[in-house]
N, C-alpha and C positions, 0 to 999 in steps of 0.2 A: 487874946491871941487866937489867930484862925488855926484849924486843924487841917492836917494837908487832906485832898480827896482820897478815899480808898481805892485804892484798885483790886481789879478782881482779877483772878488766874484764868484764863483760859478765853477764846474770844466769840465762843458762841452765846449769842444770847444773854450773855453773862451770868451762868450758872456758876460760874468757881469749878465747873469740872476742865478736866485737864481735854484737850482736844485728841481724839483718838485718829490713828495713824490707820489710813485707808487701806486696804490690802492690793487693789488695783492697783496706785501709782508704781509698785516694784515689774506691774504686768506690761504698763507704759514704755517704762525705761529700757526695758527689755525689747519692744517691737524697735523705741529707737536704735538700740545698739542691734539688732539683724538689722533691719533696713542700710545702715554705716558699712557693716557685712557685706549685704549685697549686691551696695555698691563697690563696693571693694573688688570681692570676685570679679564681679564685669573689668573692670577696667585693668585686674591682675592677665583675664581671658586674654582681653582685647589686646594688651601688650605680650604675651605670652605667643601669641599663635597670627602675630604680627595681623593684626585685624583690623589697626586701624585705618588702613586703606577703604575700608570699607563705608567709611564715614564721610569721607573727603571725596566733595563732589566735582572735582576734574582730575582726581582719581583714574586709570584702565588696570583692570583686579582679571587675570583667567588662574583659574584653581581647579583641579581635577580631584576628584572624592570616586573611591571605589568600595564598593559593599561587597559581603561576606559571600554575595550568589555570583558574582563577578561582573555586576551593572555599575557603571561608572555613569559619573554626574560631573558633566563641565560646566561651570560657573562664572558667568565671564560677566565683570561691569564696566560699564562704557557711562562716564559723566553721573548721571544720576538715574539710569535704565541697568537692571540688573535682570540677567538672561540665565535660564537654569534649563542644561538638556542634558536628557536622561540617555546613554546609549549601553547595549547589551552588549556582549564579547562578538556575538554574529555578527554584529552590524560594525563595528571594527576592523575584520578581520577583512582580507583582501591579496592581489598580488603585487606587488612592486618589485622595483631592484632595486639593489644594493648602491648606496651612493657613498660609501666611507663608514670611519669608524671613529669616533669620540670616545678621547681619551681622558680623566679627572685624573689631574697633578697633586703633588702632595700639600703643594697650597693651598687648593679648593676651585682654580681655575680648570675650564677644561679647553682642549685642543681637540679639533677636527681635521682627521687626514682624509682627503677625498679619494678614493678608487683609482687607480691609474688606467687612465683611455688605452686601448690595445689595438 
């Protein structure tokens, strides 16, 4: 009668010892799941703060950003050219006249009444 082959435990080399569990792969699995994360945020951001305008190139995006010293930054993209201009409260400022008054309904729509000519 043949005797079966032995097998041996573990698969280095074939020592019969047991294979030890690397301490690195738990470091692996971890960059994977941030990475999953980061993707995440982004595309939470980008739908959050309606961004994804900004991705789509026949796209027209104008967005106004004001800072804490009172510089405002207009943003305006046209196709796939994105235009960023810095202006201060002085260079804003100016004289006009009054052409009416806009009104925001309880809806969210607004109405503009123009000035009456005299």
């Amino acid at each position: 009668m043949r005797s079966a082959p032995s097998r041996r435990l573990g698969g280095r080399g074939g020592r019969g010892l047991p294979e030890a569990d690397d301490p690195l792969t738990g470091v692996a699995n971890l960059v994977d799941v941030f990475l999953v994360f980061i993707v995440g945020l982004l595309v939470s951001f980008l739908s959050a703060y309606h961004l994804k305008d900004l991705l789509d190139q026949n796209s027209e995006i104008t967005m106004m950003k004001q800072s804490a010293e009172g510089e405002m930054t207009i943003i305006t993209k046209k196709g796939a050219k994105i235009e960023a201009v810095k202006i201060t409260r002085s260079e804003a400022e100016g004289r006009g006249v009054r052409l009416g008054v806009a009104y925001q309904l309880e809806d969210g729509s607004m109405v503009y009444l123009p000035d009456q000519e005299e």
